[in-house]
DOZATOR-19968 format. One record per residue (C-alpha): x, y, z; residue in three letters; chain. Coordinates in Angstrom, 2 decimals. Layout:
BEGIN
{node {X Y Z} 'ALA' 'A'}
...
REM end
This chain:
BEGIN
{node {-4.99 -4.74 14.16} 'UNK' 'A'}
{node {-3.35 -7.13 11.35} 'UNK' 'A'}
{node {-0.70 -5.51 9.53} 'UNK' 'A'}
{node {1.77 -6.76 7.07} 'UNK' 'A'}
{node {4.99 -7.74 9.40} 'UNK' 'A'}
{node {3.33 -5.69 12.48} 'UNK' 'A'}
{node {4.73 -2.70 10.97} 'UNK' 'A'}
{node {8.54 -3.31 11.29} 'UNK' 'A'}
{node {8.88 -2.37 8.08} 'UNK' 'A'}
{node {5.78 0.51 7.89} 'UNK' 'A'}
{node {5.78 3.26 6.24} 'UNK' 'A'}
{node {6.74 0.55 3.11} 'UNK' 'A'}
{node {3.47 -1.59 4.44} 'UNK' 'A'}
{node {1.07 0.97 5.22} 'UNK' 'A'}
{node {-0.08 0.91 1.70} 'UNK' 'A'}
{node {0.38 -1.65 -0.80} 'UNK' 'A'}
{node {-0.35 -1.38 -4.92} 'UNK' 'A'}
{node {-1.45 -5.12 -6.88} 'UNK' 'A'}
{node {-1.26 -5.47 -10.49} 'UNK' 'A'}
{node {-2.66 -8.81 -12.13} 'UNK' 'A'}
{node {-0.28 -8.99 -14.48} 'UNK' 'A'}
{node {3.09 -10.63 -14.90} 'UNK' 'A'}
{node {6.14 -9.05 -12.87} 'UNK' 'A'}
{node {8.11 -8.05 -15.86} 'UNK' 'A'}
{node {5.32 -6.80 -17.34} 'UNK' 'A'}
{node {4.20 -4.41 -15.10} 'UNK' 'A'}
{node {7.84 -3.17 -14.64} 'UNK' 'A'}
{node {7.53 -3.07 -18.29} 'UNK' 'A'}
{node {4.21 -0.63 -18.13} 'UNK' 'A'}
{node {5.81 1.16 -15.47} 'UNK' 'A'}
{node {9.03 2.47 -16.72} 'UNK' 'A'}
{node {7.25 3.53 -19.96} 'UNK' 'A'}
{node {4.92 5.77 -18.27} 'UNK' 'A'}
{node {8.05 7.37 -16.26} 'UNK' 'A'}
{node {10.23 7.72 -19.77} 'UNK' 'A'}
{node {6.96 9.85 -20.81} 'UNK' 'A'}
{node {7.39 11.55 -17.66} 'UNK' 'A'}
{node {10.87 12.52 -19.43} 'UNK' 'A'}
{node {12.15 10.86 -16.17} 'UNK' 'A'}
{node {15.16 8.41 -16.81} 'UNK' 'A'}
{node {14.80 5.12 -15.52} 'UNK' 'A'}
{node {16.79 1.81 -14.46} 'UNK' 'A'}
{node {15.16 -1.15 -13.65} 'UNK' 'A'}
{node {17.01 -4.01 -11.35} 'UNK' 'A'}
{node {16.17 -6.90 -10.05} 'UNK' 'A'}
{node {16.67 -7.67 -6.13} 'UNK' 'A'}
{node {15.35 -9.97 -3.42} 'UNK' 'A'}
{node {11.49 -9.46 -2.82} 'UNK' 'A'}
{node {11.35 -10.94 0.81} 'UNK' 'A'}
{node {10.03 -8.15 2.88} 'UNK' 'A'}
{node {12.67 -8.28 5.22} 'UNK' 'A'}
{node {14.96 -6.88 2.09} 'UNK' 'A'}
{node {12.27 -4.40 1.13} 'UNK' 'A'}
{node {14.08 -1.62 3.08} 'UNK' 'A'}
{node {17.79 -2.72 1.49} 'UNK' 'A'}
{node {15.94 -2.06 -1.80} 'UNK' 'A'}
{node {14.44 0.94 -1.57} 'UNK' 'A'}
{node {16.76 2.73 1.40} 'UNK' 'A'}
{node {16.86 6.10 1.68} 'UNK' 'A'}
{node {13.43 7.17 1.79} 'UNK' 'A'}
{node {13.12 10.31 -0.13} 'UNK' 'A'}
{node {11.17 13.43 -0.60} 'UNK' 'A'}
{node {11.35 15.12 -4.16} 'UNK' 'A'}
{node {11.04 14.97 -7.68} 'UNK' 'A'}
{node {12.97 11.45 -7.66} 'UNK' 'A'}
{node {12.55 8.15 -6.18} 'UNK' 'A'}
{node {11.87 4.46 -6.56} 'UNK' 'A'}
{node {9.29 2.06 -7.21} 'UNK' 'A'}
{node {9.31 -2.21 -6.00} 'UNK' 'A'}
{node {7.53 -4.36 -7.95} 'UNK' 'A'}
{node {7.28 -7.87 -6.40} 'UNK' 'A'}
{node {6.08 -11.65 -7.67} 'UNK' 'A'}
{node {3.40 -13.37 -4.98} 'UNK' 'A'}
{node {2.53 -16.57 -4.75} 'UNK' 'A'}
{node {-0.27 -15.85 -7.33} 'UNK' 'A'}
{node {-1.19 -14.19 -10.31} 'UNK' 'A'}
{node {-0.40 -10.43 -8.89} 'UNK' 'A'}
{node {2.42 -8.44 -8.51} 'UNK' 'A'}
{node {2.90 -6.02 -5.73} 'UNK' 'A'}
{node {4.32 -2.13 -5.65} 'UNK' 'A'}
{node {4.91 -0.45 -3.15} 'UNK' 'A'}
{node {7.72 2.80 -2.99} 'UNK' 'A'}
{node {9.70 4.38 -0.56} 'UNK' 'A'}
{node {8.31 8.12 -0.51} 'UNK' 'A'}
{node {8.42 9.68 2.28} 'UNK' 'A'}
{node {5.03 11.18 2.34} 'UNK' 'A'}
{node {1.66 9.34 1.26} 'UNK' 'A'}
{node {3.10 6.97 -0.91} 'UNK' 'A'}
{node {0.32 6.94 -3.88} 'UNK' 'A'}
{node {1.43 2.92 -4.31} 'UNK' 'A'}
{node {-2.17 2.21 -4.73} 'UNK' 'A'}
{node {-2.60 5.19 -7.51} 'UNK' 'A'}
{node {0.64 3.94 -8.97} 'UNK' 'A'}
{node {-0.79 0.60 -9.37} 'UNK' 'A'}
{node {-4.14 1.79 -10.80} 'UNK' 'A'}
{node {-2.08 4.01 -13.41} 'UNK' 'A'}
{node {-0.30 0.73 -14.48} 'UNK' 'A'}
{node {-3.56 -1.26 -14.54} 'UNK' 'A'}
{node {-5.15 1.24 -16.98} 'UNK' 'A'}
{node {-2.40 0.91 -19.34} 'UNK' 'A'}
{node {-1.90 -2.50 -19.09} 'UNK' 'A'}
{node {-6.11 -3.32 -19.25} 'UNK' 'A'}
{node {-5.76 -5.73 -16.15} 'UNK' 'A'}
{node {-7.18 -5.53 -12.55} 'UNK' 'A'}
{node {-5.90 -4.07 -9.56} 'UNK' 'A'}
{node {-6.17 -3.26 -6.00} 'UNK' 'A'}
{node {-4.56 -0.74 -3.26} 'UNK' 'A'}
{node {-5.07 -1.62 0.03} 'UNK' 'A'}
{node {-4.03 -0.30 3.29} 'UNK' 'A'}
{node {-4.08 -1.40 6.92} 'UNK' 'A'}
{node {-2.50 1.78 9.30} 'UNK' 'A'}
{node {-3.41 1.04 13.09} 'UNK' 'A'}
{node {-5.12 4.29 15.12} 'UNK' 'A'}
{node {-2.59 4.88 17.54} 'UNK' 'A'}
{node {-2.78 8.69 17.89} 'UNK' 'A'}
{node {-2.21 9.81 21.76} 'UNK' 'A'}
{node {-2.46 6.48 22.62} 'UNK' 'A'}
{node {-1.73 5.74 26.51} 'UNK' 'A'}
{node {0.32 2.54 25.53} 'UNK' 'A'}
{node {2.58 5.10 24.06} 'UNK' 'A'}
{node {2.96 7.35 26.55} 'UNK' 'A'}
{node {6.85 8.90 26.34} 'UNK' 'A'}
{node {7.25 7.03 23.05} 'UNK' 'A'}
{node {5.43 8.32 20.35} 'UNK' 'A'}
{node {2.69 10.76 19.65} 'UNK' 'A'}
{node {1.34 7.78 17.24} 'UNK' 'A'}
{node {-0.75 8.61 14.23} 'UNK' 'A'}
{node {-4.28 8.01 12.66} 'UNK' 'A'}
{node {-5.17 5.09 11.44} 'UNK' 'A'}
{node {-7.61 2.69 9.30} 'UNK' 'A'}
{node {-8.58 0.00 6.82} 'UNK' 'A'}
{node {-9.39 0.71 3.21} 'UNK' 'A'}
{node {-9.99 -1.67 -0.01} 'UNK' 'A'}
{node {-9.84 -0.57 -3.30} 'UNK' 'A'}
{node {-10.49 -2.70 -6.27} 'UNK' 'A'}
{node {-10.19 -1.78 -9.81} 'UNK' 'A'}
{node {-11.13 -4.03 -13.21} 'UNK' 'A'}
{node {-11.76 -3.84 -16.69} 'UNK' 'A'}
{node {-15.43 -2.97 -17.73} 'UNK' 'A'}
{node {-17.39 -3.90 -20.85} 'UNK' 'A'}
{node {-15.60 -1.43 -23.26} 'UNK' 'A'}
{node {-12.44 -2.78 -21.79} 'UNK' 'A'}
{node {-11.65 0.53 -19.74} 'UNK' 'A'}
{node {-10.42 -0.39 -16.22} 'UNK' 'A'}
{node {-12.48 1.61 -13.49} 'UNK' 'A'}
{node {-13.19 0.91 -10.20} 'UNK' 'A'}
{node {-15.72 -1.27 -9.02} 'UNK' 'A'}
{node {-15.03 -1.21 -5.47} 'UNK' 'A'}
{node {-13.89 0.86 -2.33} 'UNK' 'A'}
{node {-14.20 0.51 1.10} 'UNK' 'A'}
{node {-13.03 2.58 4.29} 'UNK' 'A'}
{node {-13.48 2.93 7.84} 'UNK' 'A'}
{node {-10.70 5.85 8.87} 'UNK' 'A'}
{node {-9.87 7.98 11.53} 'UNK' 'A'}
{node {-10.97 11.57 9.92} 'UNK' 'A'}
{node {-9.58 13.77 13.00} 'UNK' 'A'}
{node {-10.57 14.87 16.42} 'UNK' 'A'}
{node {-12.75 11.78 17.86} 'UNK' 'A'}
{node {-14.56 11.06 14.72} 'UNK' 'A'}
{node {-14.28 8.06 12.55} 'UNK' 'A'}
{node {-15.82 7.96 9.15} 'UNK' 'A'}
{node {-16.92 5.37 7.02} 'UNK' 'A'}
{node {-16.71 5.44 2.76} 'UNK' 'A'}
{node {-19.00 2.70 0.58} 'UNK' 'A'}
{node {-18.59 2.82 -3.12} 'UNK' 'A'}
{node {-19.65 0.96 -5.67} 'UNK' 'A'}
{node {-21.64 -2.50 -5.76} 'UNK' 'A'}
{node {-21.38 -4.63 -2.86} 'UNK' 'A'}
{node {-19.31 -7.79 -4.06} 'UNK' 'A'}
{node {-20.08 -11.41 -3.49} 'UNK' 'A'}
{node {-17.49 -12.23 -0.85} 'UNK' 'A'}
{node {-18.50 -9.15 1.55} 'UNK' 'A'}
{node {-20.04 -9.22 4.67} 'UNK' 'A'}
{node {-22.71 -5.89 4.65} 'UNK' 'A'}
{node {-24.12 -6.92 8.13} 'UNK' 'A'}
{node {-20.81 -5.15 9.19} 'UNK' 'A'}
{node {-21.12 -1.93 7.29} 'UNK' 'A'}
{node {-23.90 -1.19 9.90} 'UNK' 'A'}
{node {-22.04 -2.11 13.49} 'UNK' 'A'}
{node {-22.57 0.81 15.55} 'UNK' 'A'}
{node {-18.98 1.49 16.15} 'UNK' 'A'}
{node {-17.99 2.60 12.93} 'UNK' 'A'}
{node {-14.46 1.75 13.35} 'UNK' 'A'}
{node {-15.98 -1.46 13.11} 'UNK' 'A'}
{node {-17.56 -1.74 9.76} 'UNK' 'A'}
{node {-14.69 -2.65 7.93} 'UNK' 'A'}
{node {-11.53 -4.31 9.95} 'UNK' 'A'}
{node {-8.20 -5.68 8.89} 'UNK' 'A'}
{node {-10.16 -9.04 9.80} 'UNK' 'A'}
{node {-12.71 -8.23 6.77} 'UNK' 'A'}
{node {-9.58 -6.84 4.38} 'UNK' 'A'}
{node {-7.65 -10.05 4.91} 'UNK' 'A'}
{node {-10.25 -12.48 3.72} 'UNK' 'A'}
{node {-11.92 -9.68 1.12} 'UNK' 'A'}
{node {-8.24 -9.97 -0.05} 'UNK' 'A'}
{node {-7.72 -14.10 0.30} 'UNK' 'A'}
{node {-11.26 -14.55 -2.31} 'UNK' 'A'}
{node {-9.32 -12.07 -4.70} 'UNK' 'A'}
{node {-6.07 -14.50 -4.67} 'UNK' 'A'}
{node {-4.33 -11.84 -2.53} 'UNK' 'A'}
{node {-2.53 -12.95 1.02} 'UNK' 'A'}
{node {-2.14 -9.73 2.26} 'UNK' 'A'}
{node {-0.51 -9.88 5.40} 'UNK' 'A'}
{node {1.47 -13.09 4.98} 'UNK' 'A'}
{node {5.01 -12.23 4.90} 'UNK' 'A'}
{node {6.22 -15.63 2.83} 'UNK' 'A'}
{node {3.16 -14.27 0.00} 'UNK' 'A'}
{node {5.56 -12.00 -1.25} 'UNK' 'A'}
{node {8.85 -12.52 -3.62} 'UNK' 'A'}
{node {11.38 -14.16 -4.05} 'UNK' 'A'}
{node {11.82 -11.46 -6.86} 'UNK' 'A'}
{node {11.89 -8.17 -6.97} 'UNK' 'A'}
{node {12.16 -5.44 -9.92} 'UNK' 'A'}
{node {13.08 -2.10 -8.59} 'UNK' 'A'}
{node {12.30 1.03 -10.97} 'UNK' 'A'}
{node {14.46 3.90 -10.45} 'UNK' 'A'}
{node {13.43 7.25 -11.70} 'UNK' 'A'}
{node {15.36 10.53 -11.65} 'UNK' 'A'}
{node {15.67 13.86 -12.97} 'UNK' 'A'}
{node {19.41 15.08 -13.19} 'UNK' 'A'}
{node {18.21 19.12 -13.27} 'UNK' 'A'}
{node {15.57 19.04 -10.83} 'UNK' 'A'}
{node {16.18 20.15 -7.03} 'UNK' 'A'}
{node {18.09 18.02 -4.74} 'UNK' 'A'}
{node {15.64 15.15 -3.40} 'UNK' 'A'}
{node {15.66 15.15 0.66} 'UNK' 'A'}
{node {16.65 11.60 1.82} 'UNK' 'A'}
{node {15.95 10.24 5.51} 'UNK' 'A'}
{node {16.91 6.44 6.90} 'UNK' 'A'}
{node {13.90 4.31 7.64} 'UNK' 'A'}
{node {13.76 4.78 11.90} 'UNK' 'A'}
{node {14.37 8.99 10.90} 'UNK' 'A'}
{node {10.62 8.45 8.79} 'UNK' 'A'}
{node {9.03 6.17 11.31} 'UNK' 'A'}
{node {10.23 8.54 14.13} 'UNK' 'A'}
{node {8.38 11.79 12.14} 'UNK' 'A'}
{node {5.24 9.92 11.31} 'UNK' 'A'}
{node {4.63 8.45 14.55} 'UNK' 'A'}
{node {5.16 4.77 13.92} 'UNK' 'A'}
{node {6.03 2.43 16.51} 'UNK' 'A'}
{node {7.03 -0.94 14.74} 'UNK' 'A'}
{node {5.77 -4.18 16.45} 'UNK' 'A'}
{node {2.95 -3.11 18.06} 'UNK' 'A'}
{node {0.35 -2.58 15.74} 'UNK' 'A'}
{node {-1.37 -5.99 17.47} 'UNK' 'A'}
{node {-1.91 -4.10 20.38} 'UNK' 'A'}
{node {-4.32 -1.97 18.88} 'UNK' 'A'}
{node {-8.02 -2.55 17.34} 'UNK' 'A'}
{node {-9.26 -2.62 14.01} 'UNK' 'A'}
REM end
């Protein structure tokens, strides 16, 4: 399976937000909708290479505080993603900025199926997997709503399950939505070059940065947030890094 960097830096790639808007914009958009959160918020700017992703948004953490990185692509989206520890809602993050901003957006994930794989026998339990695509735009009374979504995901036990919403767009490739193998209706393959018509590169590592904007949001009284390294949350959720090519999808 393609993944963004093969997963050396997953749980940060497993799910990735796009905004079509300008970076300081979004931040912009962003930080206001935390403020009426009554969360206070700092905003900094850092190196967007995803090799300093985790120097950004190090230590993962669980609770009622966190942070947010917005990146600049070579295009005319930005990027989010977080470090949460849990599902990381980077893709409903970037939605909630797209509404208030009136621009399009996408969240998009690529998660290999690795659970009780042999090739990781003594090393990892692994974890479910799959591909989804969803894309988000403006309609006629300028609301933004979404227009597309796609998924083919591991739903437990030995079953995989396949989503379809919305109206098939003119870069797809339907013939695939009815493979036998339903693992095999919507690949990383397919997300990549759904992705590529939109203006989005999303498993290119040089696509991303050079800047960054890193929201910061915290609540002084709330309960202590639980922080873990990056290996500590890759170890709990069953991600091996570098050897998501090893598996299908």
């Amino acid at each position: 399976m393609k993944t963004l960097a093969n997963e050396l830096y997953a749980p940060m790639t497993d799910e990735i937000g796009f905004i079509r808007a300008p970076l300081e914009h979004a931040a912009d958009v962003l930080a206001t909708w935390y403020h009426r959160l009554e969360r206070q918020v700092t905003v900094t700017e850092v190196n967007g290479r995803v090799h300093q992703w985790e120097a950004s948004l190090a230590p993962f953490e669980m609770g009622a505080n966190g942070r947010v990185l917005l990146l600049e692509t070579h295009s005319d989206w930005v990027a989010l993603t977080n470090n949460a520890v849990g599902d990381s809602g980077a893709g409903v993050t970037a939605e909630m900025v797209a509404k208030y901003a009136g621009v399009e957006a996408a969240a998009l994930s690529a998660v290999p199926h690795t659970l009780n794989s042999p090739k990781l026998k003594g090393i990892s339990e692994g974890r479910y997997g799959g591909c989804r695509f969803d894309y988000f735009a403006p309609n006629d009374q300028g609301e933004v709503v979404q227009i597309r979504g796609l998924q083919a995901v591991h739903g437990g036990g030995s079953k995989w399950e396949f989503y379809s919403f919305g109206e098939v767009q003119p870069y797809e490739e339907p013939e695939a939505y009815e493979n036998r193998r339903v693992r095999d209706r919507f690949t990383s393959d397919m997300l990549e070059r759904y992705c590529q018509t939109l203006g989005i590169d999303v498993f290119n590592e040089d696509f991303y940065g050079p800047r960054g904007l890193l929201v910061d949001y915290f609540v002084n009284d709330d309960p202590p947030t639980y922080s873990f390294t990056l290996e500590q949350v890759q170890a709990w959720k069953g991600i091996v890094p570098g050897r998501s090519t090893e598996f299908p999808g």
